[in-house]
GUGUDO-821083 format. One record per atom (N, C-alpha, C): residue number from 1; atom name; x, y, z. Coordinates in nm, 2 decimals. Atoms other than C-alpha are relative to their C-alpha. Layout:
N
+------+------+--------+--------+--------+
: gulo : baro :     px :     py :     pz :
+------+------+--------+--------+--------+
:  NUM :   CA :      X :      Y :      Z :
...
+------+------+--------+--------+--------+
//
This chain:
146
+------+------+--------+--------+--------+
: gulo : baro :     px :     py :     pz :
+------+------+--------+--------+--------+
:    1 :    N :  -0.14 :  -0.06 :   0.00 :
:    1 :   CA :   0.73 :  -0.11 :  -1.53 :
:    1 :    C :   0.07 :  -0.08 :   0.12 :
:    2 :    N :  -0.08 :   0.08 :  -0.11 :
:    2 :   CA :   1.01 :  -0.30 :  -1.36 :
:    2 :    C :   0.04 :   0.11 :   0.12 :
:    3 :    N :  -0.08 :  -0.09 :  -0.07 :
:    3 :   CA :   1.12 :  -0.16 :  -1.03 :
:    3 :    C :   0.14 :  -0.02 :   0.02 :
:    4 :    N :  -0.15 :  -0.04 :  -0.01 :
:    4 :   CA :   1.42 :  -0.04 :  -0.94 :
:    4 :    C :   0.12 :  -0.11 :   0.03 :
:    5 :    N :  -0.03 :   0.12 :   0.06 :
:    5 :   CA :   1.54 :  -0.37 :  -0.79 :
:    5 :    C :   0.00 :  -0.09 :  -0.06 :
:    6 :    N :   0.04 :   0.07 :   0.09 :
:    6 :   CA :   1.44 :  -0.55 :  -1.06 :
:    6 :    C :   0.11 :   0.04 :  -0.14 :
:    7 :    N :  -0.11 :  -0.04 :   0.15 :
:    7 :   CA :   1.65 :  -0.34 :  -1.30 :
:    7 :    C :   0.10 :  -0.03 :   0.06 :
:    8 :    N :  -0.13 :   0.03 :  -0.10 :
:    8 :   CA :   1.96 :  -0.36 :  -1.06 :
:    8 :    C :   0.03 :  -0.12 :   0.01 :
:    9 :    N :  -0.07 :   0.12 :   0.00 :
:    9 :   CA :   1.97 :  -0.69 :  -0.97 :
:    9 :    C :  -0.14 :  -0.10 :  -0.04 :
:   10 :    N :   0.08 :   0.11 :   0.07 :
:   10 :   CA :   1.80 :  -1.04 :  -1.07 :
:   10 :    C :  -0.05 :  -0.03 :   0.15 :
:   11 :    N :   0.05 :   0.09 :  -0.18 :
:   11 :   CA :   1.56 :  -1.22 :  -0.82 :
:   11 :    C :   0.06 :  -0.05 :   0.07 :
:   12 :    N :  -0.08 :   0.07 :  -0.01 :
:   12 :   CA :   1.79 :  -1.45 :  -0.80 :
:   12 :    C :   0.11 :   0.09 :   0.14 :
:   13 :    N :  -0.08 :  -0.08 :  -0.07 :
:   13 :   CA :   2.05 :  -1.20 :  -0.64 :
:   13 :    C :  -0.04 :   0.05 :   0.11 :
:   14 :    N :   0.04 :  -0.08 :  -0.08 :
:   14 :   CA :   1.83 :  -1.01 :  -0.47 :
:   14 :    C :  -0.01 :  -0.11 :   0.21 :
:   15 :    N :   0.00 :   0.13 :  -0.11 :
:   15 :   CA :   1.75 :  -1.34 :  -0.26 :
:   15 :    C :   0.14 :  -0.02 :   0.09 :
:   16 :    N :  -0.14 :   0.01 :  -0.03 :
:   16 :   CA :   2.13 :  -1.38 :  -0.23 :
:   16 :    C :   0.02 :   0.10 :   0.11 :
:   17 :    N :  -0.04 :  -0.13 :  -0.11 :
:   17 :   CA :   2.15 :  -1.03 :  -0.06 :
:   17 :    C :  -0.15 :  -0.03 :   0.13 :
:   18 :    N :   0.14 :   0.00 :  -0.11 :
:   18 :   CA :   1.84 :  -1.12 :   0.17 :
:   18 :    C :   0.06 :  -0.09 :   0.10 :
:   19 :    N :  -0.04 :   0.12 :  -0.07 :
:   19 :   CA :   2.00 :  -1.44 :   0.28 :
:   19 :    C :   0.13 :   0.09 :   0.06 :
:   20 :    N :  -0.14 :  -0.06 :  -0.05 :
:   20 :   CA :   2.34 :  -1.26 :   0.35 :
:   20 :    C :  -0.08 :   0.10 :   0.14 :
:   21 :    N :   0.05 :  -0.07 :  -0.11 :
:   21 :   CA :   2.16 :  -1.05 :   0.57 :
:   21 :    C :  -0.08 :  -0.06 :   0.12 :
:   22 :    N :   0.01 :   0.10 :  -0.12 :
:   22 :   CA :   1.99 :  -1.31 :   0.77 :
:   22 :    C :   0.04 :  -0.05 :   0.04 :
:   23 :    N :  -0.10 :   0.08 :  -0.05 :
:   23 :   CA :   2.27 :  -1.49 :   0.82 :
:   23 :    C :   0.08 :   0.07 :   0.08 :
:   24 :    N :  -0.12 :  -0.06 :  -0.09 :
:   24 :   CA :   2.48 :  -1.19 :   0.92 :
:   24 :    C :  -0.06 :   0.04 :   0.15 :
:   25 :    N :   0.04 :  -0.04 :  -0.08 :
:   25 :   CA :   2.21 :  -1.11 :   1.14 :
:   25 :    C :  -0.02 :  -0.14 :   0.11 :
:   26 :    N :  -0.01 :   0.11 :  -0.12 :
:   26 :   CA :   2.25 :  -1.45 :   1.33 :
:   26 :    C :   0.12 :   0.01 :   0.09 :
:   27 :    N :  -0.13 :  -0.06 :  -0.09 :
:   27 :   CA :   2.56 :  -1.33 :   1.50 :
:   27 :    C :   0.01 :   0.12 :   0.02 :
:   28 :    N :   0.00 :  -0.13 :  -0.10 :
:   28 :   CA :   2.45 :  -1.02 :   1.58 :
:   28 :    C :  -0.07 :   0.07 :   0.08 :
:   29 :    N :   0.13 :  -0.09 :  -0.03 :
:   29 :   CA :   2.20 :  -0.82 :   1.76 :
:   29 :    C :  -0.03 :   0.14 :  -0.08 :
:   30 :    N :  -0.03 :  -0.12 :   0.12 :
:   30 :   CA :   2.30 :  -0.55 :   1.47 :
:   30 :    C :  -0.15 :  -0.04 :  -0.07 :
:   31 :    N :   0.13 :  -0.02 :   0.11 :
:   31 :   CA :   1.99 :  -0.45 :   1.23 :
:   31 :    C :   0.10 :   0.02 :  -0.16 :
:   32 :    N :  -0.05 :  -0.05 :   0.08 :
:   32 :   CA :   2.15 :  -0.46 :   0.89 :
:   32 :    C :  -0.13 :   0.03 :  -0.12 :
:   33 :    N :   0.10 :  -0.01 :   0.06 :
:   33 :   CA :   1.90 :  -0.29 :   0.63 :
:   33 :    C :   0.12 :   0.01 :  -0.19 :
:   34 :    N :  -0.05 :  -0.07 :   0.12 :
:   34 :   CA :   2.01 :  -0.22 :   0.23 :
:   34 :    C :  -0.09 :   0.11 :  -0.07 :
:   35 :    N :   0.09 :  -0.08 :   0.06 :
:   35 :   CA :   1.84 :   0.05 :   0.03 :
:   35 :    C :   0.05 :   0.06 :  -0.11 :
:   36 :    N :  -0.04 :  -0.05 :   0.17 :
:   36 :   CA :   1.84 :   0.17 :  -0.35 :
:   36 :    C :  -0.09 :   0.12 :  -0.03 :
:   37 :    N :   0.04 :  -0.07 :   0.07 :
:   37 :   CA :   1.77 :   0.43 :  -0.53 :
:   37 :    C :   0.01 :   0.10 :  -0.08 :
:   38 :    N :  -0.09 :  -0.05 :   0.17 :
:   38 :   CA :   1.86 :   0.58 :  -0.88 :
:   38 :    C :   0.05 :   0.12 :   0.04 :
:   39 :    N :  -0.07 :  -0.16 :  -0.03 :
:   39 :   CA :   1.94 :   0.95 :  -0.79 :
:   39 :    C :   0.06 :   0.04 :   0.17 :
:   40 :    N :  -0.06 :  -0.06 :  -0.16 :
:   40 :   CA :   2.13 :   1.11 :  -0.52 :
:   40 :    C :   0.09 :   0.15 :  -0.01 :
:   41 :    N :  -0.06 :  -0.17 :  -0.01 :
:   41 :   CA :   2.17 :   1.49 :  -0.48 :
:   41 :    C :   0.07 :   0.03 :   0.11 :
:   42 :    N :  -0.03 :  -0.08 :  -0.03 :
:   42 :   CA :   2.44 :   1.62 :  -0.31 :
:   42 :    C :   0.07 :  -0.18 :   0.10 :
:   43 :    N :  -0.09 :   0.12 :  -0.05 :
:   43 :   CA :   2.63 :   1.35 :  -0.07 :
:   43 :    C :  -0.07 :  -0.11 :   0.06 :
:   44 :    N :   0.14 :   0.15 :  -0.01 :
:   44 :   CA :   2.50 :   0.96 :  -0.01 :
:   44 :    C :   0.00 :   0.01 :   0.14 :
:   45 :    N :   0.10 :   0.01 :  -0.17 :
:   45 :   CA :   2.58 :   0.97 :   0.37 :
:   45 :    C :  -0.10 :   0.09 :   0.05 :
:   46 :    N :   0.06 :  -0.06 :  -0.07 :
:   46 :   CA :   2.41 :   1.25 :   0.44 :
:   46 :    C :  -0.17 :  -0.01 :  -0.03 :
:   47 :    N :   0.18 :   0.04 :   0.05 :
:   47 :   CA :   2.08 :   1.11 :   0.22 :
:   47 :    C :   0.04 :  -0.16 :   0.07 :
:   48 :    N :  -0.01 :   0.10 :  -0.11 :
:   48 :   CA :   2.18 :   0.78 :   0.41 :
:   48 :    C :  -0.05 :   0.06 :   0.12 :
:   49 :    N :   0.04 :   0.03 :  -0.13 :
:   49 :   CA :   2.14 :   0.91 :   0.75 :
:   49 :    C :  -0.14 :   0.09 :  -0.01 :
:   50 :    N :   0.16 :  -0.01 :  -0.01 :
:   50 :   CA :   1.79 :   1.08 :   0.61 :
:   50 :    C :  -0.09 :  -0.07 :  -0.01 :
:   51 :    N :   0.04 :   0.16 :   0.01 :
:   51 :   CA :   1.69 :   0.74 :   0.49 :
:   51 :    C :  -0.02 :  -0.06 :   0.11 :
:   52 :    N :  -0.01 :   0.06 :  -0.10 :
:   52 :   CA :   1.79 :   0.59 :   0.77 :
:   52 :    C :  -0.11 :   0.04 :   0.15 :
:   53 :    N :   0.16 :  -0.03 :  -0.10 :
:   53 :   CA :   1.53 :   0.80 :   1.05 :
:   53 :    C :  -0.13 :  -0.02 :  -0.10 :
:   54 :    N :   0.04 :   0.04 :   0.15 :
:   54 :   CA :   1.33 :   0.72 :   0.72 :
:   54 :    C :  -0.08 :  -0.11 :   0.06 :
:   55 :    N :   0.04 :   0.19 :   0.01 :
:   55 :   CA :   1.31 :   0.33 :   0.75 :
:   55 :    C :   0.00 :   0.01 :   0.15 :
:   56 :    N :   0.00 :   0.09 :  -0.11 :
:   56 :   CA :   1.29 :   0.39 :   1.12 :
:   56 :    C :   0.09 :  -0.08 :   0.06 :
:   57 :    N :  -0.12 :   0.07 :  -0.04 :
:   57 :   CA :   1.63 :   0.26 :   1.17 :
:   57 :    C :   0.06 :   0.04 :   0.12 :
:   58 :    N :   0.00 :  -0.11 :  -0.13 :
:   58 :   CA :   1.68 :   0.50 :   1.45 :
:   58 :    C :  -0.06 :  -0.07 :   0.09 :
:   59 :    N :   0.12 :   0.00 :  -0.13 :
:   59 :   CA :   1.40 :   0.29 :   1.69 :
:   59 :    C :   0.05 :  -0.15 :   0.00 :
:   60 :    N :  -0.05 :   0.08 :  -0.03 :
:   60 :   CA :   1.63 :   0.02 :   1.73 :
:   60 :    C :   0.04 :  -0.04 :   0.20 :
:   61 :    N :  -0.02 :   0.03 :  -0.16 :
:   61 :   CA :   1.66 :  -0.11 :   2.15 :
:   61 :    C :   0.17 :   0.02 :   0.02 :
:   62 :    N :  -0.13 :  -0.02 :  -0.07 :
:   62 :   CA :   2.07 :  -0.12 :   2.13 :
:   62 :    C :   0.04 :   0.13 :  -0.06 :
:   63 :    N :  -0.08 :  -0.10 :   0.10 :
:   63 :   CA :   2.11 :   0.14 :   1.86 :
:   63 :    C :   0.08 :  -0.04 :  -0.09 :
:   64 :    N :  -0.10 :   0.09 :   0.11 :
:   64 :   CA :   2.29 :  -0.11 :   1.64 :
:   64 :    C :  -0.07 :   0.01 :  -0.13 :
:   65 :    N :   0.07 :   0.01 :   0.14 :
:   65 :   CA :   2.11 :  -0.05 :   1.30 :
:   65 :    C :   0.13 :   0.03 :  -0.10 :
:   66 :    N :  -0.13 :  -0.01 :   0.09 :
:   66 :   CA :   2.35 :  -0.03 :   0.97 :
:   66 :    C :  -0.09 :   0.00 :  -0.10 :
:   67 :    N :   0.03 :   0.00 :   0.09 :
:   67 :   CA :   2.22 :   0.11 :   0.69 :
:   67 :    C :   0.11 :   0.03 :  -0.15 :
:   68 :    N :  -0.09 :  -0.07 :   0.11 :
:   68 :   CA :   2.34 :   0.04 :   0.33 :
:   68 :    C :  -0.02 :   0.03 :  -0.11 :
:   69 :    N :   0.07 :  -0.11 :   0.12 :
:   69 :   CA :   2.25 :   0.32 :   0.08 :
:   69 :    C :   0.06 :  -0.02 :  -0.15 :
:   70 :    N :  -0.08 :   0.01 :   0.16 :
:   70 :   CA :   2.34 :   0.26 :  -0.30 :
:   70 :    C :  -0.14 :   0.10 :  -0.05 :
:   71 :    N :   0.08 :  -0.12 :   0.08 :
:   71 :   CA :   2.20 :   0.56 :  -0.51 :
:   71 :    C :   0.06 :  -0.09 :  -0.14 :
:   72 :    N :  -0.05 :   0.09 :   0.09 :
:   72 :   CA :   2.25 :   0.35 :  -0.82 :
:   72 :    C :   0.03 :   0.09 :  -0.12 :
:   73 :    N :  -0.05 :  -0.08 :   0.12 :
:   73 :   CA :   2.25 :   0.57 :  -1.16 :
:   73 :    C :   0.06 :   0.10 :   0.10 :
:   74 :    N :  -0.13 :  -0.11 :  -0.02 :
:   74 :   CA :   2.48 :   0.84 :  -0.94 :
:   74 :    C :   0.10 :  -0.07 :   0.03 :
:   75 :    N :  -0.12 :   0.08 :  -0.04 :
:   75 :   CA :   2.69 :   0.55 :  -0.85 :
:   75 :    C :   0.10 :   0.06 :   0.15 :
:   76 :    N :  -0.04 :  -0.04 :  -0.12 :
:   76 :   CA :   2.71 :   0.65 :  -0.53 :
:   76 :    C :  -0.04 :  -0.12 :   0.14 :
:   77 :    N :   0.07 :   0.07 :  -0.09 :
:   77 :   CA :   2.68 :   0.46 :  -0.20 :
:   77 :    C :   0.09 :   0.06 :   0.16 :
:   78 :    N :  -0.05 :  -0.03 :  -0.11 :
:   78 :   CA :   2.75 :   0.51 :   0.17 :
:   78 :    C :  -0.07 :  -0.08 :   0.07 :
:   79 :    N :   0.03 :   0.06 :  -0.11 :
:   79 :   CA :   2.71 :   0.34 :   0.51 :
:   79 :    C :  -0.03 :   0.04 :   0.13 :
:   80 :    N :   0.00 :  -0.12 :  -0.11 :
:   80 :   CA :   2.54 :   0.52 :   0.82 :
:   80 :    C :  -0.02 :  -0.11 :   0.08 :
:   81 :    N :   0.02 :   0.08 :  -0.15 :
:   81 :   CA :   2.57 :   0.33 :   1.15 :
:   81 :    C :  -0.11 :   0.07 :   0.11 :
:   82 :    N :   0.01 :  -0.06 :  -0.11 :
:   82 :   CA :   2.38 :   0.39 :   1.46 :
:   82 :    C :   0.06 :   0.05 :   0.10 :
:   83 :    N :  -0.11 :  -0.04 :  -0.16 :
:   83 :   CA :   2.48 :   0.61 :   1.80 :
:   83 :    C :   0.01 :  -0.14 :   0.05 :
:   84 :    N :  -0.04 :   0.08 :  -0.06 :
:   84 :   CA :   2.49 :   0.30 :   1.94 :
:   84 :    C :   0.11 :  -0.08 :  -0.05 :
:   85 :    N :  -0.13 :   0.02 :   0.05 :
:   85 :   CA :   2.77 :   0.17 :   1.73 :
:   85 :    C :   0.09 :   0.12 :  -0.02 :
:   86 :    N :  -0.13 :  -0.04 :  -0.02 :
:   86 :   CA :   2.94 :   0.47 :   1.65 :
:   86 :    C :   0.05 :   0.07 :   0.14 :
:   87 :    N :  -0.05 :  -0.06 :  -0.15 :
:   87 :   CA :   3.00 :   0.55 :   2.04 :
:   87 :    C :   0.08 :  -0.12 :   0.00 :
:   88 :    N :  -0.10 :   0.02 :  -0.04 :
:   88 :   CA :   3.19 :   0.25 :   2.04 :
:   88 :    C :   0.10 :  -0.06 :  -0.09 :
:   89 :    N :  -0.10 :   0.04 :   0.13 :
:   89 :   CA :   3.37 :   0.18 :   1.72 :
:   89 :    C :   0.14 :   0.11 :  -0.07 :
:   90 :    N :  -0.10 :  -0.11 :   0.00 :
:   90 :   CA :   3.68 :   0.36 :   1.60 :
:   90 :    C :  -0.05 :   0.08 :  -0.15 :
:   91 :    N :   0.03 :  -0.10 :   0.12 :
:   91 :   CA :   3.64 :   0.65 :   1.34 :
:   91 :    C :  -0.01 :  -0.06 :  -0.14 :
:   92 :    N :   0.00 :   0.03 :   0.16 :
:   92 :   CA :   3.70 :   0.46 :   0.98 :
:   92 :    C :   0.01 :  -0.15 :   0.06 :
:   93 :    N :   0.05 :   0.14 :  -0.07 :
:   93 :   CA :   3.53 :   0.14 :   1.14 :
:   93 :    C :  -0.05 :  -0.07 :  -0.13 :
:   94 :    N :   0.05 :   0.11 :   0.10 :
:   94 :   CA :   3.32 :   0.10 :   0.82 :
:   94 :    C :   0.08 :   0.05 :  -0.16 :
:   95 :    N :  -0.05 :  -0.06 :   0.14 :
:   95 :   CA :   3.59 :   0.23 :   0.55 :
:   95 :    C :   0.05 :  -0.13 :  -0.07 :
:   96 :    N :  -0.04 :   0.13 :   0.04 :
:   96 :   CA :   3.72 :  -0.14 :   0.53 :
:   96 :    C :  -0.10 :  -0.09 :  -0.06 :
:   97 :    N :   0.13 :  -0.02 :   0.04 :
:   97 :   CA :   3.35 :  -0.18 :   0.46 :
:   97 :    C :  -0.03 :   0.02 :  -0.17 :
:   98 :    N :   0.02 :  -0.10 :   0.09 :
:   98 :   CA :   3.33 :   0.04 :   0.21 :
:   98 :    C :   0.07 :  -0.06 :  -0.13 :
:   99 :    N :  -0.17 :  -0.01 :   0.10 :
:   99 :   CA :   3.68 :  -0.03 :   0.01 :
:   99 :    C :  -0.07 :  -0.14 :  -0.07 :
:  100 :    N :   0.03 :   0.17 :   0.04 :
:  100 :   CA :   3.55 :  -0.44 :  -0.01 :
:  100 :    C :  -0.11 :   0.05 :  -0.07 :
:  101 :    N :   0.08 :  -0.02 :   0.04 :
:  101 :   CA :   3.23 :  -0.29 :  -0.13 :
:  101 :    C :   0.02 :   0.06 :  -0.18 :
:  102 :    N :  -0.02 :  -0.05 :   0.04 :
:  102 :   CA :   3.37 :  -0.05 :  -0.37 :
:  102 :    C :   0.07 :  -0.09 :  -0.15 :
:  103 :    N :  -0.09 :   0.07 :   0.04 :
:  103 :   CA :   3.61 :  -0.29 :  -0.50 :
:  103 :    C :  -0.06 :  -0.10 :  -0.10 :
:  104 :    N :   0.10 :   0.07 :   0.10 :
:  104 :   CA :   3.32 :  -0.52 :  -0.65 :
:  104 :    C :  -0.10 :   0.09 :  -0.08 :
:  105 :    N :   0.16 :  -0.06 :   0.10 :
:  105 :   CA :   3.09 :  -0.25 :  -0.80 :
:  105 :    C :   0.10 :   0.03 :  -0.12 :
:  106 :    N :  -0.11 :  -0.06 :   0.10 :
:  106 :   CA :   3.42 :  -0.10 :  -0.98 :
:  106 :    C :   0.01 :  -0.06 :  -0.13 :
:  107 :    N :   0.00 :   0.16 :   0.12 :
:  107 :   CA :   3.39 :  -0.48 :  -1.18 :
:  107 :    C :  -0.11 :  -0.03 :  -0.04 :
:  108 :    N :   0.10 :   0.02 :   0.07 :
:  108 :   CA :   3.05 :  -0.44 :  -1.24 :
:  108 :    C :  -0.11 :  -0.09 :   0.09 :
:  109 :    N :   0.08 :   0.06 :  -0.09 :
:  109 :   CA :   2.93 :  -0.67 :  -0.97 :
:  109 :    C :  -0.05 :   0.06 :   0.13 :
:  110 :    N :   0.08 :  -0.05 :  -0.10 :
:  110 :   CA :   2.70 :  -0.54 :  -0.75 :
:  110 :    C :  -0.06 :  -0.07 :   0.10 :
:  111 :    N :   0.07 :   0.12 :  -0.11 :
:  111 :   CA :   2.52 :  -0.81 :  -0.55 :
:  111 :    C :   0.14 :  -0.07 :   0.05 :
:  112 :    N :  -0.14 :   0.07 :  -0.09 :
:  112 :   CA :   2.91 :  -0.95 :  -0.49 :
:  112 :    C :   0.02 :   0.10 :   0.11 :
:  113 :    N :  -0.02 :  -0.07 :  -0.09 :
:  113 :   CA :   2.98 :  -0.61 :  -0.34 :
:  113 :    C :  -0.14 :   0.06 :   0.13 :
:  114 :    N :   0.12 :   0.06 :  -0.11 :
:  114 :   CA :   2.62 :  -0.62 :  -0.15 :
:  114 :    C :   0.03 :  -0.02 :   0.10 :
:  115 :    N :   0.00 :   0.12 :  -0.11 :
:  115 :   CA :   2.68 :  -0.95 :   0.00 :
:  115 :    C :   0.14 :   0.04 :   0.07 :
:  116 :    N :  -0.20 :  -0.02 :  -0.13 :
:  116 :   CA :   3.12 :  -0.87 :   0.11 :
:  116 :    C :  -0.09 :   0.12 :   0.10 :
:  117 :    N :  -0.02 :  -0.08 :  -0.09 :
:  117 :   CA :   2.96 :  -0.55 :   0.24 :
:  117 :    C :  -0.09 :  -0.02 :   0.09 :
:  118 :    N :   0.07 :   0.02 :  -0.11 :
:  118 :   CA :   2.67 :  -0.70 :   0.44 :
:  118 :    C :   0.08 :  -0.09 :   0.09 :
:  119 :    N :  -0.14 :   0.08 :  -0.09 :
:  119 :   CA :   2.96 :  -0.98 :   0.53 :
:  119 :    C :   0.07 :   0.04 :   0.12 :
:  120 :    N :  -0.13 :  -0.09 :  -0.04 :
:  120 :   CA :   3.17 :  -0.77 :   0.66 :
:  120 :    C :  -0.05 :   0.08 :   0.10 :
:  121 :    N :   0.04 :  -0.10 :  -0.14 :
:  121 :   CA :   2.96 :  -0.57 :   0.88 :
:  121 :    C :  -0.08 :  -0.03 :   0.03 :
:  122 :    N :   0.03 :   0.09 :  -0.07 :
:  122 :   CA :   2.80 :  -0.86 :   1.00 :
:  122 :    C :   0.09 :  -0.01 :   0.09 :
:  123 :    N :  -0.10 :   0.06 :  -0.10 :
:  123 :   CA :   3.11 :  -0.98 :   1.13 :
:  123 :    C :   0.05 :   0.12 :   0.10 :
:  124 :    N :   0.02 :  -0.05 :  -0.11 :
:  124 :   CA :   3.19 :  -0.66 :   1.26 :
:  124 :    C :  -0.08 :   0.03 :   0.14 :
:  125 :    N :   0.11 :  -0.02 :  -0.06 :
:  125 :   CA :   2.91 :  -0.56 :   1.43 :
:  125 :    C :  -0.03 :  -0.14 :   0.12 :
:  126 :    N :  -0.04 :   0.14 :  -0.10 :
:  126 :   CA :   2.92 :  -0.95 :   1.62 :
:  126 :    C :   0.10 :   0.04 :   0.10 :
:  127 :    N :  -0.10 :  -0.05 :  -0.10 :
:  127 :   CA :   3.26 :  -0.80 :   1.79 :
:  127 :    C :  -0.11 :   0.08 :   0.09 :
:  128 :    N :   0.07 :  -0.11 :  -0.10 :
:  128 :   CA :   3.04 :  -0.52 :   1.98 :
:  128 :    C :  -0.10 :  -0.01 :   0.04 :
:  129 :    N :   0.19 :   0.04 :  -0.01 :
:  129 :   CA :   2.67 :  -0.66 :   1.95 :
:  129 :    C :  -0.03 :  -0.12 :  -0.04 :
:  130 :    N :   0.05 :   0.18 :   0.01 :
:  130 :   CA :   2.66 :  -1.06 :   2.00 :
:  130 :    C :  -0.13 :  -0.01 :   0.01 :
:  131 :    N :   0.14 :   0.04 :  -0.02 :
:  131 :   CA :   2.39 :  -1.22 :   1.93 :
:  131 :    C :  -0.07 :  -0.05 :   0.14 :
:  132 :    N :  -0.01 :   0.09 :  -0.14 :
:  132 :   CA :   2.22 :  -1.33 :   2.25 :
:  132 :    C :  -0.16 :  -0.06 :  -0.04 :
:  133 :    N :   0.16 :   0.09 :   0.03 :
:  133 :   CA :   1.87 :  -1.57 :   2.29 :
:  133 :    C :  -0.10 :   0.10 :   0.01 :
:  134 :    N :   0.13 :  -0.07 :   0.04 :
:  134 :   CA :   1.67 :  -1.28 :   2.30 :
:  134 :    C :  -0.01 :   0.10 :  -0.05 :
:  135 :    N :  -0.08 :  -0.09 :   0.12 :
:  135 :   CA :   1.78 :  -1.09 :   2.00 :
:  135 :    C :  -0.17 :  -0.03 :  -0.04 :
:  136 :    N :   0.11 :   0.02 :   0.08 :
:  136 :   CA :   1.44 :  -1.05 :   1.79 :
:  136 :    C :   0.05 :   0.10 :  -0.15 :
:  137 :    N :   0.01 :  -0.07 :   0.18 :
:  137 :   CA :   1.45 :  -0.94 :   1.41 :
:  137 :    C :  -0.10 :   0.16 :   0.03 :
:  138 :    N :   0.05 :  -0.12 :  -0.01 :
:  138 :   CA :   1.35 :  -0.56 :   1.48 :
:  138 :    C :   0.00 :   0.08 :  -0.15 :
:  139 :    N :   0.04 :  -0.09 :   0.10 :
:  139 :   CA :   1.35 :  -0.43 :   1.10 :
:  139 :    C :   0.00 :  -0.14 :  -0.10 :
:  140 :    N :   0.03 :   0.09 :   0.09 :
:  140 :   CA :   1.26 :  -0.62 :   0.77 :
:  140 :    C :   0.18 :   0.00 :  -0.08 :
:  141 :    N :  -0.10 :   0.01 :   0.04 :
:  141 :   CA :   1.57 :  -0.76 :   0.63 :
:  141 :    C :  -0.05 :   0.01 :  -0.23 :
:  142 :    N :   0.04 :   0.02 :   0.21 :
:  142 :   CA :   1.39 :  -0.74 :   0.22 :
:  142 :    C :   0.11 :   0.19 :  -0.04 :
:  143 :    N :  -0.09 :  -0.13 :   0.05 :
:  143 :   CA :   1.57 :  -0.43 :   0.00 :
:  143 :    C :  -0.10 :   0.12 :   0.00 :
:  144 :    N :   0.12 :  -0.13 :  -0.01 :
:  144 :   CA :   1.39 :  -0.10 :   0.05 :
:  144 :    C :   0.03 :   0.08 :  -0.17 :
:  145 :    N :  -0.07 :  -0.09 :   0.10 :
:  145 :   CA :   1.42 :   0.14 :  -0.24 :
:  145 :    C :  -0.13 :   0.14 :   0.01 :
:  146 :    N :   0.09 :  -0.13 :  -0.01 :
:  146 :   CA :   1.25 :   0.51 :  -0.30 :
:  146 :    C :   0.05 :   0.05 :  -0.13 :
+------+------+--------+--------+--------+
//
């Protein structure tokens, strides 16, 4: 039986989103993770930020982790940041995030809206949490799913 990213996106893409994530993560000391999974009861951030102590995204050294949750058959998704970003970012930091995100799944593409929204909050995340020479890769950038 295929898994879940397997039905969702092509190898091909999946790569695509793996790579976006290594790259974003070269300008930042930010953790960005993605994560799938078909059903989603009751609101995505709040099963985002249970995911998120979940994957251990929580045991980050600056607090910069960024998790981004797509509940796929509820067509749902959200974005939980760490305390260590949202202490210094402004309240609807990741809604510009979100909207660029939103804006590609609406058309059916999903790996486009992925990659803008790993993009995108790459480059944020750079503003607040540069990369410096002793930045290490603290979580696996592959797609998690449950």
């Amino acid at each position: 039986m295929a898994s879940l990213v397997e039905e969702f996106l092509t190898a091909e893409e999946e790569q695509e989103i793996v790579e976006a994530i290594r790259l974003a993560e070269l300008k930042t000391s930010g953790e960005i993770r993605v994560h799938l999974e078909r059903t989603c009861k009751g609101e995505a951030l709040e099963r985002a930020k249970v995911l998120f102590h979940q994957l251990k995204m929580d045991n980050t050294k600056a607090e910069n982790g960024v998790l981004i949750y797509v509940a796929v058959d509820a067509k749902k998704f959200a974005i939980c940041g760490d305390r260590g970003i949202n202490n210094v970012v402004p309240s609807d930091f990741w809604q510009s995030t979100k909207d660029l995100m939103q804006a590609a799944f609406k058309q059916g593409h999903f790996k486009n809206g992925l990659v803008n929204g790993i993009e995108s909050a790459g480059k944020q995340l750079a503003e607040f949490f540069p990369w410096d020479e002793d930045d290490i890769n603290e979580l696996s950038d592959q797609i998690s799913t449950s």
